[in-house]
C-alpha positions as CSV (number, residue, x, y, z in Angstrom):
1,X,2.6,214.4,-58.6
2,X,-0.3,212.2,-56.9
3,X,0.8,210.4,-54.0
4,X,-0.4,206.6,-55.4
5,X,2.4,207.7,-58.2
6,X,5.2,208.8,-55.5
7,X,5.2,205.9,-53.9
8,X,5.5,203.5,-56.7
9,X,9.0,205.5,-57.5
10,X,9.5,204.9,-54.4
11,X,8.9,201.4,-54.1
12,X,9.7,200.1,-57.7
13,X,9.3,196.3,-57.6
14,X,8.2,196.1,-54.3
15,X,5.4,198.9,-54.0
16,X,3.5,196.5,-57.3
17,X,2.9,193.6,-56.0
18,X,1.1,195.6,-53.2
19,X,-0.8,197.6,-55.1
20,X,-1.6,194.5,-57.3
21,X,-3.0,192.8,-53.8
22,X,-5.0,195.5,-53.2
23,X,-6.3,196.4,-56.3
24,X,-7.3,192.4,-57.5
25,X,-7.1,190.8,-53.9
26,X,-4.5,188.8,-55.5
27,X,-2.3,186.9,-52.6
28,X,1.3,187.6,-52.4
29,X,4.0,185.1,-51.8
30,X,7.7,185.9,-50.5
31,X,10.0,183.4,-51.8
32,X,13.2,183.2,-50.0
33,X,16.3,181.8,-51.1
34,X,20.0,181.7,-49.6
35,X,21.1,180.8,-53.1
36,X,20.9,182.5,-56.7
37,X,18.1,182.4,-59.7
38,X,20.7,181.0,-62.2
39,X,21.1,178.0,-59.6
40,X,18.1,177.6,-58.2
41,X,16.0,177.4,-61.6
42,X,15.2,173.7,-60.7
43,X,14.0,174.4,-57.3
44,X,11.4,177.0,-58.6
45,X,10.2,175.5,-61.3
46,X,9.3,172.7,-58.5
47,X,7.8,175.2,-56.1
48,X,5.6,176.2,-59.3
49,X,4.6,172.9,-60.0
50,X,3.5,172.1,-56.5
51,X,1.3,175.7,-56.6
52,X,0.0,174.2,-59.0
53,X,-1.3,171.5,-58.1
54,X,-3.2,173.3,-55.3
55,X,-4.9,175.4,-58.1
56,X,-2.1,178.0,-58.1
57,X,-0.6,179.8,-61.3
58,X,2.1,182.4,-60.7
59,X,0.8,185.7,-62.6
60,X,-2.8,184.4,-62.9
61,X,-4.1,184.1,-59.7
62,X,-1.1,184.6,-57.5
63,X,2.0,186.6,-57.1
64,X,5.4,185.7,-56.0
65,X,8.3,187.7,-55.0
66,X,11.9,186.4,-55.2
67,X,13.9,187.5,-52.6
68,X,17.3,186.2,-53.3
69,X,20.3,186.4,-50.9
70,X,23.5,184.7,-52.6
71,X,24.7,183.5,-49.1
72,X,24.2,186.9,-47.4
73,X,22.3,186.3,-44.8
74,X,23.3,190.0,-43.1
75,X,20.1,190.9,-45.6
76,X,17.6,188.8,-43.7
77,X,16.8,191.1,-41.4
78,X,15.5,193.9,-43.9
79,X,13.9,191.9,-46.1
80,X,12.0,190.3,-43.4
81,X,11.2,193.5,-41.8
82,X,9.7,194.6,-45.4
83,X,7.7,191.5,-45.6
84,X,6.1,192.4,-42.4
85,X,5.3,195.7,-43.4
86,X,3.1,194.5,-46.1
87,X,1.6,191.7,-45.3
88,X,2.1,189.1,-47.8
89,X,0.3,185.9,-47.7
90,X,2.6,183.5,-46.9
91,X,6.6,183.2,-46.8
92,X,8.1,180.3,-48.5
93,X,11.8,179.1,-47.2
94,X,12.6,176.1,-49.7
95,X,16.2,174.9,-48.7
96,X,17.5,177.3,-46.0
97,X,17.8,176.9,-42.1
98,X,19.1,180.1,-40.8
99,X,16.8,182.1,-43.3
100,X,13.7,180.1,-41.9
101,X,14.9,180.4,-37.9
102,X,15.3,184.0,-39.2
103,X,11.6,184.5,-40.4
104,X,10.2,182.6,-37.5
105,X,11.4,184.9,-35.0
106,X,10.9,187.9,-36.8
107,X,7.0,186.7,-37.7
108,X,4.2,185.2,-35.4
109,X,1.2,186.7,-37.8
110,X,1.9,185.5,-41.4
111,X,2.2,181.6,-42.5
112,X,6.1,180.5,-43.1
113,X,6.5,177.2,-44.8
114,X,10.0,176.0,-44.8
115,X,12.2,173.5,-45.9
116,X,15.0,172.5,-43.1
117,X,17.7,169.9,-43.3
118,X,17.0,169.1,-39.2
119,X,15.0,168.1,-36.9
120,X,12.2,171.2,-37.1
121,X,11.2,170.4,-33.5
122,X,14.5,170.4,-32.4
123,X,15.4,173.9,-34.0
124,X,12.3,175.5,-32.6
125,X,11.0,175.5,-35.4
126,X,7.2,173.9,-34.7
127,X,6.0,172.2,-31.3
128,X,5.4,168.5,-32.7
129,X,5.7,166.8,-36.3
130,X,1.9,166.1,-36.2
131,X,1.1,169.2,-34.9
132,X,3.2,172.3,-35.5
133,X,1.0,174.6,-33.2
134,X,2.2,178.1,-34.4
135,X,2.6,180.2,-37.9
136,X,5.3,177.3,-39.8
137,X,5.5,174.3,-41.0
138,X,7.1,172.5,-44.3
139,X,9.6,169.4,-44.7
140,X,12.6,168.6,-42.8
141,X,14.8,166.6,-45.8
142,X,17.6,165.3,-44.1
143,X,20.3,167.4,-44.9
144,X,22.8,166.6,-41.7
145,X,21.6,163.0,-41.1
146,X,23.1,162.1,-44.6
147,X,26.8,163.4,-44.4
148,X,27.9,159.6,-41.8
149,X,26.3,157.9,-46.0
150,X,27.6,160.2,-48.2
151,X,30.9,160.2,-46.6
152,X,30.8,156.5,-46.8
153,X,30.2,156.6,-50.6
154,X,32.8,158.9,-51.3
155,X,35.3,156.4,-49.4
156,X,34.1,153.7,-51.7
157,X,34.6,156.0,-54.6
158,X,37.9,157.2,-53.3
159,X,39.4,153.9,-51.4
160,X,42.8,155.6,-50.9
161,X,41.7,158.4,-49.9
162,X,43.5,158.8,-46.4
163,X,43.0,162.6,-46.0
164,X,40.2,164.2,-46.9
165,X,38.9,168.5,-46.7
166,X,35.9,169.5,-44.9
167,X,34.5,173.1,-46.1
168,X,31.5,174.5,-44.1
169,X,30.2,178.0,-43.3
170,X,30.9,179.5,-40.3
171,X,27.6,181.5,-40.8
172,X,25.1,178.6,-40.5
173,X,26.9,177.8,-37.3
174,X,24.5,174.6,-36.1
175,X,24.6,173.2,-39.3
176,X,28.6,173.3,-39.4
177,X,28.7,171.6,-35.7
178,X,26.3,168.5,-37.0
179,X,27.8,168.5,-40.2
180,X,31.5,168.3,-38.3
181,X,30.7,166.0,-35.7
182,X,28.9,163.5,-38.2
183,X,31.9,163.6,-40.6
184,X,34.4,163.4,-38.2
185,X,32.8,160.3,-36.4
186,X,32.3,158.4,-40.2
187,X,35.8,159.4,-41.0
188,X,37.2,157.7,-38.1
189,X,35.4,154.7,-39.0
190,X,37.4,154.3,-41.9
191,X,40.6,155.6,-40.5
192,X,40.6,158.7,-42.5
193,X,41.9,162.0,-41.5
194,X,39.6,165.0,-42.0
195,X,40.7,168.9,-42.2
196,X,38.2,171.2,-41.4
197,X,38.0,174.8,-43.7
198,X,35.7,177.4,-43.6
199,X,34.1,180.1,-46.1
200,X,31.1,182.0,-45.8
201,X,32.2,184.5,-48.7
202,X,33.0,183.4,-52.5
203,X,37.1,185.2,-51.3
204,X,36.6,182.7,-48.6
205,X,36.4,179.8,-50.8
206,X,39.1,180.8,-52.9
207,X,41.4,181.1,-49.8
208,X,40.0,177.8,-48.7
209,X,41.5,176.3,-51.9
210,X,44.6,178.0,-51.2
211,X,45.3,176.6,-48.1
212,X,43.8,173.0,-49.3
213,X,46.5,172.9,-51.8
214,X,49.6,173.7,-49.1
215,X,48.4,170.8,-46.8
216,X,47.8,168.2,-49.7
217,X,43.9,167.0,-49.3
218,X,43.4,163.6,-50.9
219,X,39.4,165.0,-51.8
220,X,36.9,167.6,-50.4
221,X,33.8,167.1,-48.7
222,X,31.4,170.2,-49.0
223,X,29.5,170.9,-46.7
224,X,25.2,171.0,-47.6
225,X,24.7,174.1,-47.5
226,X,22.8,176.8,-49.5
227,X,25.6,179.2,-49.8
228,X,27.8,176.7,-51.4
229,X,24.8,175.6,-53.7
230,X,24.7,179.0,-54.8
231,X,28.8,178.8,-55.8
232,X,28.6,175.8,-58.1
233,X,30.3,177.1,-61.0
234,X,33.5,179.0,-58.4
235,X,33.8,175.1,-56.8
236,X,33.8,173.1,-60.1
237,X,36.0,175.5,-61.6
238,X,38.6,175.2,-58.3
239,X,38.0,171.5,-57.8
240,X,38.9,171.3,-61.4
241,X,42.0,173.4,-61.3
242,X,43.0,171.4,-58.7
243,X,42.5,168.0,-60.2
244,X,40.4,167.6,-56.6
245,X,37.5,165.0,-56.3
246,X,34.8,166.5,-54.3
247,X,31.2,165.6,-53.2
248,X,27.8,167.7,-52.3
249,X,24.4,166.6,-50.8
250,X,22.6,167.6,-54.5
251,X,22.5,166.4,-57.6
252,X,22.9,170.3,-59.6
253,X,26.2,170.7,-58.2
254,X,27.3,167.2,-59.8
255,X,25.8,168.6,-62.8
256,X,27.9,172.0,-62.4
257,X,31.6,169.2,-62.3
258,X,32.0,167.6,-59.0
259,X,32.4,164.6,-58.4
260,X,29.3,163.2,-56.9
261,X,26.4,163.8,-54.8
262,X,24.5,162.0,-52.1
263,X,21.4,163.7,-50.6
264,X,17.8,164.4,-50.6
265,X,16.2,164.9,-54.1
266,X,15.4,168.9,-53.3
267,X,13.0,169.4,-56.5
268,X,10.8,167.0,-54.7
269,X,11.6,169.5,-51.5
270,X,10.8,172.4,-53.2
271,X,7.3,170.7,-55.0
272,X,6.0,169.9,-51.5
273,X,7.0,173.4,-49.9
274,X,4.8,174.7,-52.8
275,X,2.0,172.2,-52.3
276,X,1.8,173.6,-48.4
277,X,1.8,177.4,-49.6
278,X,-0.9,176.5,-51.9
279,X,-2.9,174.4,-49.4
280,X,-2.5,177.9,-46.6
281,X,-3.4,180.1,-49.6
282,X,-6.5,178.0,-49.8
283,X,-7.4,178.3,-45.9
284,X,-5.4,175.7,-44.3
285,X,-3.1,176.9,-41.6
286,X,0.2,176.6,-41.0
287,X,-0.6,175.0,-37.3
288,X,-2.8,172.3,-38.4
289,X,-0.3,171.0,-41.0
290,X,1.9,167.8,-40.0
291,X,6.0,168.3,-40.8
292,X,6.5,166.1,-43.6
293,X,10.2,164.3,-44.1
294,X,12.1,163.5,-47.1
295,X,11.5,160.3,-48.7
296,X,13.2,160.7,-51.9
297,X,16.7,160.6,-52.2
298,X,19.5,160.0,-54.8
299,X,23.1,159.3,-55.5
300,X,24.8,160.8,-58.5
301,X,28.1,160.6,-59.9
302,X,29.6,162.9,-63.3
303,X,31.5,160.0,-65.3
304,X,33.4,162.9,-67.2
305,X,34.7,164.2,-63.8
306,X,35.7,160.7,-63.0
307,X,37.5,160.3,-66.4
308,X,39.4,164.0,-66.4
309,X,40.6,162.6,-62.8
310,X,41.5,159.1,-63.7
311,X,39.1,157.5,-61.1
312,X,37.3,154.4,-62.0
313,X,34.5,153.6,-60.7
314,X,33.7,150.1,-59.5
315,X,31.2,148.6,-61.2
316,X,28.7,147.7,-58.0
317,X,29.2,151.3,-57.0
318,X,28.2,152.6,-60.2
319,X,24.8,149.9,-60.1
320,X,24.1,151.8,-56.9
321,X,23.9,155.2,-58.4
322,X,20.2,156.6,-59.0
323,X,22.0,158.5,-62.0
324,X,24.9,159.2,-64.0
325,X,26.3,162.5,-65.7
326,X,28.1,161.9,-68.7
């Protein structure tokens, strides 16, 4: 057997794309993403679009590799250590904190561009905003700075609401301590008692529900996090079970059967961490390119959810909402 054909046995999926590269020079991009294709379907078609509007078409004169991790992030480590082995072009992170803290310390040679819910400075992430000075950059859309407002919203929803379920993961541990903190200063604002879960496996959440149900939560608050993106069908199925209203910071969880949403718009998120792979692909670098932030953001609310849970929602609330799932 010749060796070029051992290896692709070897390889499968992975050894192609190589020998595509090196064969057609065509650059490779690693897509990495905490959550799962069925969920994520809106999020790539956005990274796509903002490809192409660099000049980029996926198959033509690019490839991309979808790595995804269904809240595992235990598989960063090889799949990052692969991605270093052979050299792809750039690593997109659309959506996922840990998995981009995870590919900037494993990587100082190849461009990362990342989408973070904090402060990217403040994670380590790049030096400035203006001037990210190493091998990332991307968008920071807000993910932890909107819990104090979406908290808020869900109290308007839910006026007597007097005790209301907080589930994060354990996993992304700085993103549960902002998330906590956050809630647990809004909720005392409004005189509101919060009880804190945790899950970082899909048996995790159904124990979660378990225990919500002994203690008697009024709603849920989910954390933003890409695991529990990637479990929208499991929560709308227990929320529902449970007759339990229940918000998330996006809008394709909403769609999925909670209750409502409040967060950044993360098609528009995904678009612009597309438009920056593009823009490296085509010489920039990673260093020289400002940290852009969120501007788009929307408030969503299932009226069918509402009705199967006998809420109704007031009408100036409803005015506010940027759209409604019937």
């Amino acid at each position: 057997m010749r060796r070029r054909e051992f290896i692709t046995l070897l390889g499968g999926a992975a050894a192609w794309p190589l020998a595509a590269r090196a064969q057609q020079q065509i650059p490779v991009i690693a897509f990495l993403s905490v959550g799962s294709p069925e969920r994520m379907a809106g999020r790539v078609a956005a990274f796509r679009k903002g490809l192409s509007e660099t000049g980029y078409a996926e198959g033509q004169n690019v490839l991309i590799e979808y790595h995804w991790l269904g809240g595992q992030y235990e598989t960063l480590k090889a799949i990052l250590g692969d991605l270093v082995q052979r050299r792809v072009s750039v690593i997109a992170v659309p959506g996922s904190t840990p998995a981009s803290l995870a590919a900037k310390a494993a990587i100082a040679d190849i461009p990362i561009v990342f989408g973070v819910a904090e402060n990217p400075v403040v994670l380590g992430l790049v030096r400035s905003l203006a001037q990210p000075g190493g091998n990332a950059t991307g968008i920071n859309f807000f993910g932890a700075e909107t819990d104090a407002k979406r908290f808020g919203l869900m109290h308007e929803l839910l006026p007597k609401a007097t005790r209301v379920a907080v589930l994060v993961n354990p996993a992304n541990v700085r993103y549960t301590e902002v998330t906590s903190k956050s809630v647990g200063e809004a909720a005392r604002t409004f005189g509101i008692e919060v009880v804190s879960f945790e899950a970082g496996t899909p048996a995790e959440i159904d124990a979660a529900f378990a225990a919500m149900s002994r203690v008697r939560v009024d709603a849920l608050f989910i954390g933003g996090e890409a695991f529990f993106a990637s479990r929208g069908v499991q929560l709308a199925t227990l929320t529902a079970r449970d007759r339990l209203p229940a918000s998330f910071s996006s809008r394709e969880m909403v769609q999925a059967g909670l209750l409502m949403s409040y967060g950044t718009n993360l098609a528009d998120m995904a678009r612009q961490v597309g438009i920056y792979t593009g823009s490296i692909l085509k010489g920039a670098k990673a260093a020289d390119l400002p940290v852009t932030q969120a501007t788009k953001f929307e408030f969503v609310i299932n009226l069918q959810t509402a009705k199967s849970l006998g809420i109704e929602i007031p009408a100036t609330l409803l005015a506010r909402t940027d759209e409604v799932i019937e």
